[in-house]
N, CA, C and O atoms as a GROMACS GRO file, in nm:
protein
  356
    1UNK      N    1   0.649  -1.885   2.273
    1UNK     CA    2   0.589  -1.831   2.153
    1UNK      C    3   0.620  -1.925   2.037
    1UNK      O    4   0.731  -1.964   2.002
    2UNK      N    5   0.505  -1.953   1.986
    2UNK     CA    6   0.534  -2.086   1.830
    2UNK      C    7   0.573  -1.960   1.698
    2UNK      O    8   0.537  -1.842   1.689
    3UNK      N    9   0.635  -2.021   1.636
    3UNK     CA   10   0.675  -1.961   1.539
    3UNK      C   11   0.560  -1.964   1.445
    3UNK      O   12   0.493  -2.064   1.424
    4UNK      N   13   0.544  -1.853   1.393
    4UNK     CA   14   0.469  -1.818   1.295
    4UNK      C   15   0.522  -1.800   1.152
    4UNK      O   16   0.645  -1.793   1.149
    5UNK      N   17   0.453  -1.790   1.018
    5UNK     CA   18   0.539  -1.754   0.926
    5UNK      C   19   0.574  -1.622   0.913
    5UNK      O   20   0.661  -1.601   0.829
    6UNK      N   21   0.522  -1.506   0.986
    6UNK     CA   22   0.560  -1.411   0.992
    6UNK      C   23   0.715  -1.408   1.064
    6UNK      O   24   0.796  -1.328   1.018
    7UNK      N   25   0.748  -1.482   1.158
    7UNK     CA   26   0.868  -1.504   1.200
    7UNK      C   27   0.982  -1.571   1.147
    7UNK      O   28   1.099  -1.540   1.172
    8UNK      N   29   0.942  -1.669   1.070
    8UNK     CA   30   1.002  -1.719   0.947
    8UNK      C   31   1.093  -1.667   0.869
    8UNK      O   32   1.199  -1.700   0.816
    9UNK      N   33   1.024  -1.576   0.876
    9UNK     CA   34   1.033  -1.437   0.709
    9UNK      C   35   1.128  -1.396   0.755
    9UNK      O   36   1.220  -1.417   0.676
   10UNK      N   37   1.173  -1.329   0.872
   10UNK     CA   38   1.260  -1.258   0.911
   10UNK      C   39   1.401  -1.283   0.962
   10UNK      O   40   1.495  -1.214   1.000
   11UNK      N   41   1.372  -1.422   0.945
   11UNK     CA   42   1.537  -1.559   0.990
   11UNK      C   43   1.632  -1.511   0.908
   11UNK      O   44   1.747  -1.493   0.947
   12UNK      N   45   1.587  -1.482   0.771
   12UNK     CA   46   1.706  -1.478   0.662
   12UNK      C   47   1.757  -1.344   0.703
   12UNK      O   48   1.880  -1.333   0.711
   13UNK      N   49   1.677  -1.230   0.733
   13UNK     CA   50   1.719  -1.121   0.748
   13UNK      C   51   1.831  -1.095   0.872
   13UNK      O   52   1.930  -1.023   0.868
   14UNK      N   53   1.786  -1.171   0.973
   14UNK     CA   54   1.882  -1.164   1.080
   14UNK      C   55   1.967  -1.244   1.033
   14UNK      O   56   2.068  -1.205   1.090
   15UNK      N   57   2.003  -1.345   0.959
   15UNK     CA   58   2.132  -1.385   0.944
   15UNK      C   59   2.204  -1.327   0.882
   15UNK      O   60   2.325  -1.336   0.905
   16UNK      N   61   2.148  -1.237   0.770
   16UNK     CA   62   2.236  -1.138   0.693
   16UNK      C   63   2.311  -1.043   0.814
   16UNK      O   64   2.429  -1.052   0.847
   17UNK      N   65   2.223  -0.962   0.862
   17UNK     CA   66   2.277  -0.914   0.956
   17UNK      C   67   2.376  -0.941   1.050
   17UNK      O   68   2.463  -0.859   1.076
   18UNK      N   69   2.367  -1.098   1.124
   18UNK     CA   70   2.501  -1.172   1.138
   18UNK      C   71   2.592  -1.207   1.071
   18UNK      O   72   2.696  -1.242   1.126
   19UNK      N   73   2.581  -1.208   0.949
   19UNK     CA   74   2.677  -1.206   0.892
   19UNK      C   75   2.740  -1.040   0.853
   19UNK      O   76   2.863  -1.036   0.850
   20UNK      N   77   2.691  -0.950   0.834
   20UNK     CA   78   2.756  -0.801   0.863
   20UNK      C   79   2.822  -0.817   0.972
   20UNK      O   80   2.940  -0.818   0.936
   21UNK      N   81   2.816  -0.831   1.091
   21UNK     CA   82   2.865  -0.811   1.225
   21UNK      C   83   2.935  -0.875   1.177
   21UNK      O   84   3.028  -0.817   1.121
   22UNK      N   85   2.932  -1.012   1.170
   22UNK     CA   86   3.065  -1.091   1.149
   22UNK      C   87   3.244  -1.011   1.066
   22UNK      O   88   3.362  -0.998   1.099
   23UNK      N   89   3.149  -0.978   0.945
   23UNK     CA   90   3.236  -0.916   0.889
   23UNK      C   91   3.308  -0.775   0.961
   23UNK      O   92   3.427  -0.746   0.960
   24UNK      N   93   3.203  -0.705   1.018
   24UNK     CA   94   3.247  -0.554   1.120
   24UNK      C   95   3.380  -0.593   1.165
   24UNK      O   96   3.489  -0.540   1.142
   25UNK      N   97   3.336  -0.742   1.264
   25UNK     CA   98   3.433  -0.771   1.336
   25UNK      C   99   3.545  -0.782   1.295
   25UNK      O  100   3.639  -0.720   1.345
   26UNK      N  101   3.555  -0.853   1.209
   26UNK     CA  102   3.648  -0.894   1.074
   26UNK      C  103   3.763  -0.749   1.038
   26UNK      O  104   3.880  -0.766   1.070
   27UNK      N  105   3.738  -0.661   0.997
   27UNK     CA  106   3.737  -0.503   0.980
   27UNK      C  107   3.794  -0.446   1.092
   27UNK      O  108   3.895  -0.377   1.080
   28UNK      N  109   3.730  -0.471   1.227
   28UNK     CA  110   3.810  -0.396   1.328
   28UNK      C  111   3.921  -0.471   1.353
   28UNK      O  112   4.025  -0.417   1.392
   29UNK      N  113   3.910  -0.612   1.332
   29UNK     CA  114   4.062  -0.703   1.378
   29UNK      C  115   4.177  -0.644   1.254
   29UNK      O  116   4.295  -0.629   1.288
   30UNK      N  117   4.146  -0.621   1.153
   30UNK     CA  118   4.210  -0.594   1.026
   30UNK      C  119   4.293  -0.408   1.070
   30UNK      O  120   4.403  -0.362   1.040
   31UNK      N  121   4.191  -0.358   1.138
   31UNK     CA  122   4.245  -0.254   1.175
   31UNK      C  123   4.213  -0.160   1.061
   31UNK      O  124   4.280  -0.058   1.044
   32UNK      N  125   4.100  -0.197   0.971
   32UNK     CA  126   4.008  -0.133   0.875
   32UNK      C  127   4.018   0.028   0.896
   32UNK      O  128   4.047   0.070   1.007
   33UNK      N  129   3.992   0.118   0.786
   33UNK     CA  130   3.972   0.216   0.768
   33UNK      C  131   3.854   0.257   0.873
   33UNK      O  132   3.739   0.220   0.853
   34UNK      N  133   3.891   0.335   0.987
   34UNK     CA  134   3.736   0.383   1.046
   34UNK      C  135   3.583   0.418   0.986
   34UNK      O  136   3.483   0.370   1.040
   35UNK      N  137   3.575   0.488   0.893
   35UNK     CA  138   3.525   0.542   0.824
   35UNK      C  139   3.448   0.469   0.767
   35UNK      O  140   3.325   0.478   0.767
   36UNK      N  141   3.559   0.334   0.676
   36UNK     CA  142   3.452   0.232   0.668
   36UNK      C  143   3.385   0.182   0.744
   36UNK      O  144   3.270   0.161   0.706
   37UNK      N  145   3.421   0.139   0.880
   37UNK     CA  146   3.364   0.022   0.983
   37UNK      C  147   3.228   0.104   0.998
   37UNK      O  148   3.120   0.053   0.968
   38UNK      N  149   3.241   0.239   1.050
   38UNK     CA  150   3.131   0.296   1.109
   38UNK      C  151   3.008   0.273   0.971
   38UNK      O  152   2.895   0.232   0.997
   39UNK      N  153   3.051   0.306   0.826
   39UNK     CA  154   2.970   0.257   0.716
   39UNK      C  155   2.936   0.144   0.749
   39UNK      O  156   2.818   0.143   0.782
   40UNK      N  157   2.998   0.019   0.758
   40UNK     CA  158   2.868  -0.104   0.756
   40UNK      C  159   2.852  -0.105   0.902
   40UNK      O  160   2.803  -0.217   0.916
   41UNK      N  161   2.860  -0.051   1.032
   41UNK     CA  162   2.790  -0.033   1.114
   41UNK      C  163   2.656   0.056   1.115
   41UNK      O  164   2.564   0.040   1.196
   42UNK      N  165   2.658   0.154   1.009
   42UNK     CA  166   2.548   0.198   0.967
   42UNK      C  167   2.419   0.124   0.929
   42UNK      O  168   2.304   0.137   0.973
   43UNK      N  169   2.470   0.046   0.838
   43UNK     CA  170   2.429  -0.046   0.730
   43UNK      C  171   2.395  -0.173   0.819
   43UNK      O  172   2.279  -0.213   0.826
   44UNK      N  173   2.466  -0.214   0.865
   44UNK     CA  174   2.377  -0.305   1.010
   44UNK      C  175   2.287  -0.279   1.096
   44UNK      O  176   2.200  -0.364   1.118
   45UNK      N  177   2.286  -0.165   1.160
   45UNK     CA  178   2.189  -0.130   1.229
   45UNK      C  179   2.074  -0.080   1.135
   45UNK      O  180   1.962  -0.128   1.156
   46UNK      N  181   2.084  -0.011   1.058
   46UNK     CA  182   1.968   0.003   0.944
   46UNK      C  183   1.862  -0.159   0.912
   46UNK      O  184   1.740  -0.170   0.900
   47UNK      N  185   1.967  -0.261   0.907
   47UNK     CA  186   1.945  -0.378   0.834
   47UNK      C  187   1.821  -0.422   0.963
   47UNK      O  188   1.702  -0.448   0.945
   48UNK      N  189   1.886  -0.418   1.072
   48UNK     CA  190   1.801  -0.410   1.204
   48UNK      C  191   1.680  -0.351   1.248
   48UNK      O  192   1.596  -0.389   1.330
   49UNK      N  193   1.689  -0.232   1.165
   49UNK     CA  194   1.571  -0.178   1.271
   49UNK      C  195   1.443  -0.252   1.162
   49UNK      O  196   1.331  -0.290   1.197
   50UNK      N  197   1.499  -0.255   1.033
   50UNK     CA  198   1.420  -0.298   0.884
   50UNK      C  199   1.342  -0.430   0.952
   50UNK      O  200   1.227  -0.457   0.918
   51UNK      N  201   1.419  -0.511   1.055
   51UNK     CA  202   1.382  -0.646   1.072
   51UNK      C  203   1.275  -0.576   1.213
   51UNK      O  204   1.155  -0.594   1.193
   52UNK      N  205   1.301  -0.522   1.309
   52UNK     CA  206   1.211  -0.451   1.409
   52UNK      C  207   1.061  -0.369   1.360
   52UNK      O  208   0.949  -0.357   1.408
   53UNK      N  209   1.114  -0.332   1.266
   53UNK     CA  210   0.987  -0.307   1.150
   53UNK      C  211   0.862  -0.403   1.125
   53UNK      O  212   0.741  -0.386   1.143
   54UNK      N  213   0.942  -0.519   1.072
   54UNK     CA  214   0.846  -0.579   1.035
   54UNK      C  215   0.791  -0.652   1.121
   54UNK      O  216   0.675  -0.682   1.094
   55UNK      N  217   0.856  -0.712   1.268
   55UNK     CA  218   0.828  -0.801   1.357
   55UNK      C  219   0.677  -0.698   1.408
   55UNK      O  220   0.564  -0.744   1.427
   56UNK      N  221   0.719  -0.545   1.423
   56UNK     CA  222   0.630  -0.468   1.465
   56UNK      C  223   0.487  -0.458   1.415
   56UNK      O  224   0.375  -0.449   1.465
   57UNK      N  225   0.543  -0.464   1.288
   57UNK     CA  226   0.389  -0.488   1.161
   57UNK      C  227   0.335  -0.587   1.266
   57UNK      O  228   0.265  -0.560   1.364
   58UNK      N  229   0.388  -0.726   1.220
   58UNK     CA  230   0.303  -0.824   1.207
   58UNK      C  231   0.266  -0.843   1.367
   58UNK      O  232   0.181  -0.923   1.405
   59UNK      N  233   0.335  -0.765   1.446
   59UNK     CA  234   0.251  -0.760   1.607
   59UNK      C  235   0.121  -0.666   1.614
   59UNK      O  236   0.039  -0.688   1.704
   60UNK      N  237   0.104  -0.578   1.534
   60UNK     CA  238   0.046  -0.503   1.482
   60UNK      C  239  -0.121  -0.592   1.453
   60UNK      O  240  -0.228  -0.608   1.512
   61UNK      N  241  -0.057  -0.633   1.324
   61UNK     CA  242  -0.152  -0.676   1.279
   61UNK      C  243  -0.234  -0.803   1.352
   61UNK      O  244  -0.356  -0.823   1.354
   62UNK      N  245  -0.150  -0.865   1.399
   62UNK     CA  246  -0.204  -1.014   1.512
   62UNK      C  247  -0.266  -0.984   1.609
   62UNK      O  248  -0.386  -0.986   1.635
   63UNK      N  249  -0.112  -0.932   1.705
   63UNK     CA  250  -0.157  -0.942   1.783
   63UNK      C  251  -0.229  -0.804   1.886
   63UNK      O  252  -0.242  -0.808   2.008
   64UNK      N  253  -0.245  -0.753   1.846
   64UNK     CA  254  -0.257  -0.571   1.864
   64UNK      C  255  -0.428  -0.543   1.845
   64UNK      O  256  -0.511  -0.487   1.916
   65UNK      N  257  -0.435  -0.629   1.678
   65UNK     CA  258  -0.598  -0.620   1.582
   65UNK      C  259  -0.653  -0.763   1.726
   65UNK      O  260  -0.726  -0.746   1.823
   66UNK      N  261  -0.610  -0.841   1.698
   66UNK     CA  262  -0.713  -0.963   1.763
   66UNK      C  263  -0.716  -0.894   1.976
   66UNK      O  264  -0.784  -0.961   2.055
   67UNK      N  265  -0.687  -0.847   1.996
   67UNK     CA  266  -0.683  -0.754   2.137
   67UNK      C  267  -0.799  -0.652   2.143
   67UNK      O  268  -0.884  -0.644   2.232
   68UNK      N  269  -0.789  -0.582   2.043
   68UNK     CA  270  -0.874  -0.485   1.999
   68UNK      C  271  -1.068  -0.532   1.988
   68UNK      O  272  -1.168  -0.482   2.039
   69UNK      N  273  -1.044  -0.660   1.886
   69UNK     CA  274  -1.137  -0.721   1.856
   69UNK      C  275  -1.186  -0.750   1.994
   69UNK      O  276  -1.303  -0.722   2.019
   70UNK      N  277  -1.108  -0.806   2.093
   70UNK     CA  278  -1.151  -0.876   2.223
   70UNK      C  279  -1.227  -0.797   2.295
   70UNK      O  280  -1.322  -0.833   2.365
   71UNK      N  281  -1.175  -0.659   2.276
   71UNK     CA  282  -1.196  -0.522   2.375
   71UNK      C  283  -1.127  -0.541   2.510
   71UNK      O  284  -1.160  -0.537   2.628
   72UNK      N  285  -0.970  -0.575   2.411
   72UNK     CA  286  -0.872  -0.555   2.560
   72UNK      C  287  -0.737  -0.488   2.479
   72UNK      O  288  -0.620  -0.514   2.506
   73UNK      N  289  -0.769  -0.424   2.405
   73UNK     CA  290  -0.674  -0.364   2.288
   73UNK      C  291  -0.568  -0.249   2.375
   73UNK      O  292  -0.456  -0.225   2.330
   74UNK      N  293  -0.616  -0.184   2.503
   74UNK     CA  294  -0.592  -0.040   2.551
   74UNK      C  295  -0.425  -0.109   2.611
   74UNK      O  296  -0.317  -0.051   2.604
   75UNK      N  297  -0.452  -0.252   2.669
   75UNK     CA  298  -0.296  -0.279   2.759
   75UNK      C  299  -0.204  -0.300   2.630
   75UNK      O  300  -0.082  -0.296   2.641
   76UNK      N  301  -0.274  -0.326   2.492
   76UNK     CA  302  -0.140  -0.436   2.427
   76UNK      C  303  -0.080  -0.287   2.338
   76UNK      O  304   0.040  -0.283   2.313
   77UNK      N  305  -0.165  -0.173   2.296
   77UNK     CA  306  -0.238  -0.051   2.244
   77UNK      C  307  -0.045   0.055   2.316
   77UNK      O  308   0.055   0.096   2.258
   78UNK      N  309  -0.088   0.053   2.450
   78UNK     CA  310  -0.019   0.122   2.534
   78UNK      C  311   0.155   0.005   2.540
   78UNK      O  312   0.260   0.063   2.566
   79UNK      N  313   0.156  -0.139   2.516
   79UNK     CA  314   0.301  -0.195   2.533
   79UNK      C  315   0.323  -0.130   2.381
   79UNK      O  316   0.434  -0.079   2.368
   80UNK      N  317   0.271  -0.127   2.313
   80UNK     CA  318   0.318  -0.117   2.144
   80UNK      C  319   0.416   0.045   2.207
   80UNK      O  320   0.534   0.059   2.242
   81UNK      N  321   0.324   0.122   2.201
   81UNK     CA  322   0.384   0.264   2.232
   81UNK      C  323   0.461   0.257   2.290
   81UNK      O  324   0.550   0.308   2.221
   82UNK      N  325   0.532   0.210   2.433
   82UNK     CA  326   0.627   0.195   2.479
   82UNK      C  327   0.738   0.137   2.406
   82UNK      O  328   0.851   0.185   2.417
   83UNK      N  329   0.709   0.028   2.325
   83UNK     CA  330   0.817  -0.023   2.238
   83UNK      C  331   0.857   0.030   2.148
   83UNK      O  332   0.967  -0.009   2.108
   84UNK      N  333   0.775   0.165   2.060
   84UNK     CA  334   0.807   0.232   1.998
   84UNK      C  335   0.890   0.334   2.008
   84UNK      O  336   0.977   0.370   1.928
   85UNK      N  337   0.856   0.390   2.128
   85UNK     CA  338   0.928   0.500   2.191
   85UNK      C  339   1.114   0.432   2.228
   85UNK      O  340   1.222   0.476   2.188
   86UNK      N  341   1.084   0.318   2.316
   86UNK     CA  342   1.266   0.281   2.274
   86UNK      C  343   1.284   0.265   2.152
   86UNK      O  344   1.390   0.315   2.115
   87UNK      N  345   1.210   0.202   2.049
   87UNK     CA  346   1.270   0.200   1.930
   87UNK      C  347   1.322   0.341   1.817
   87UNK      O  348   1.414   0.338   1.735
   88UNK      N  349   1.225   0.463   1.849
   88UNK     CA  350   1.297   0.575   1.811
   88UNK      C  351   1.418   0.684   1.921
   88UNK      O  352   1.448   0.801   1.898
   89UNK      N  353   1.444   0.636   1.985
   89UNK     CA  354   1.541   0.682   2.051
   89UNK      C  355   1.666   0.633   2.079
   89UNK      O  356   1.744   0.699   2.148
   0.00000   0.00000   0.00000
């Protein structure tokens, strides 16, 4: 898969996010307040799904719309839903 600028976009976001983990980690070695850790474990996975979001959009919009256009929309139509369904559970 070539990178697109839609994929671009979302580099900075996952590094933030590596850098949270980083820090989590940081926190549990420290022997951090629980309470907190599970807070920016919150706050990481939030940061995450924000980035699953948008990758989703822009599959959405690419590659989902140009399928559709083809009139082969029903297989890519039906992977989306499946990916959705792990993604809310």
């Amino acid at each position: 898969m070539s990178q697109s600028p839609r994929h671009h976009a979302v580099l900075p976001r996952l590094r933030r996010v590596e850098g949270q983990i980083r820090g989590i980690s940081r926190m549990v070695q420290e022997r951090r307040y629980c309470i907190d850790v599970i807070q920016q474990l919150t706050a990481a996975r939030k940061a995450l799904d924000q980035v699953s979001l948008r990758i989703m959009n822009g599959h959405i919009n690419a590659c989902v719309s140009e399928a559709i256009r083809r009139r082969e929309g029903a297989k890519k139509i039906n992977e989306l839903m499946q990916t959705i369904n792990r993604f809310v559970k």
